[in-house]
C-alpha positions in Angstrom: 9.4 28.9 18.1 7.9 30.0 21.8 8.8 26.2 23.4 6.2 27.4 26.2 3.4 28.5 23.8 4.1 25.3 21.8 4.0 23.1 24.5 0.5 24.6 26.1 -1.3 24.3 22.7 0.2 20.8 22.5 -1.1 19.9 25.4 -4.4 21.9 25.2 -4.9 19.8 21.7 -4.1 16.6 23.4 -6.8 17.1 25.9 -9.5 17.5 23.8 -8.7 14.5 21.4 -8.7 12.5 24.7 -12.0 13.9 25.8 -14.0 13.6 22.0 -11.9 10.2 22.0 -13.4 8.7 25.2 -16.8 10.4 24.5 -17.2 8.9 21.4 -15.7 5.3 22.1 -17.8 5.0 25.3 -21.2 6.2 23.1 -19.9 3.6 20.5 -19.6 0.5 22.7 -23.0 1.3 24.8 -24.6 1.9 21.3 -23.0 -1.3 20.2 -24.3 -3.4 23.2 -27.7 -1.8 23.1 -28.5 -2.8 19.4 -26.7 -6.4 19.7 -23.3 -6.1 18.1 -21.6 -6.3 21.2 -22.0 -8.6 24.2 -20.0 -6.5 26.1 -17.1 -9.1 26.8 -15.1 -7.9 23.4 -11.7 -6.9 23.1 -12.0 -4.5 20.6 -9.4 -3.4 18.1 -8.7 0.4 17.8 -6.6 2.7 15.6 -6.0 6.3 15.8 -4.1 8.1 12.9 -2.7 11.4 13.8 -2.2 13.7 11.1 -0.2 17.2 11.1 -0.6 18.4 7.4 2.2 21.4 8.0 4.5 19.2 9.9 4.7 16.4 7.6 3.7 13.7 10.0 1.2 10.8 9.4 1.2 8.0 11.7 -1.0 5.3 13.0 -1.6 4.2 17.1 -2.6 1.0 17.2 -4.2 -0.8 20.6 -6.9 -2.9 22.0 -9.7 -1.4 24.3 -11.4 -4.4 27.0 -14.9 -4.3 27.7 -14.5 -6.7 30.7 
């Protein structure tokens, strides 16, 4: 294994599942507070789960995302 190559696509994979993350949270929540399902006060729940079929790994992140 290339530790250099590994670590760039690493970290090029990590950037876009923070960038679709945060896109699709943020459209989430204003959709939410738009129709009336949030107030926009919330503490929401959230869970990730991170999957590498080849690699054997499933795991969950757990955390809380404030609106306020």
């Amino acid at each position: 294994m290339n530790e250099d190559i590994f670590n760039m696509e690493l970290r090029k994979f990590l950037k876009k599942v923070g960038v679709t993350s945060q896109r699709e949270i943020e459209q989430a929540v204003r959709d939410g507070i738009a129709s009336g399902r949030l107030k926009g006060n919330e503490k929401l729940k959230a869970r990730v789960r991170l999957t590498i079929e080849g690699a054997g790994l499933s795991t969950d992140i757990d955390g809380d995302i404030a609106l306020v």
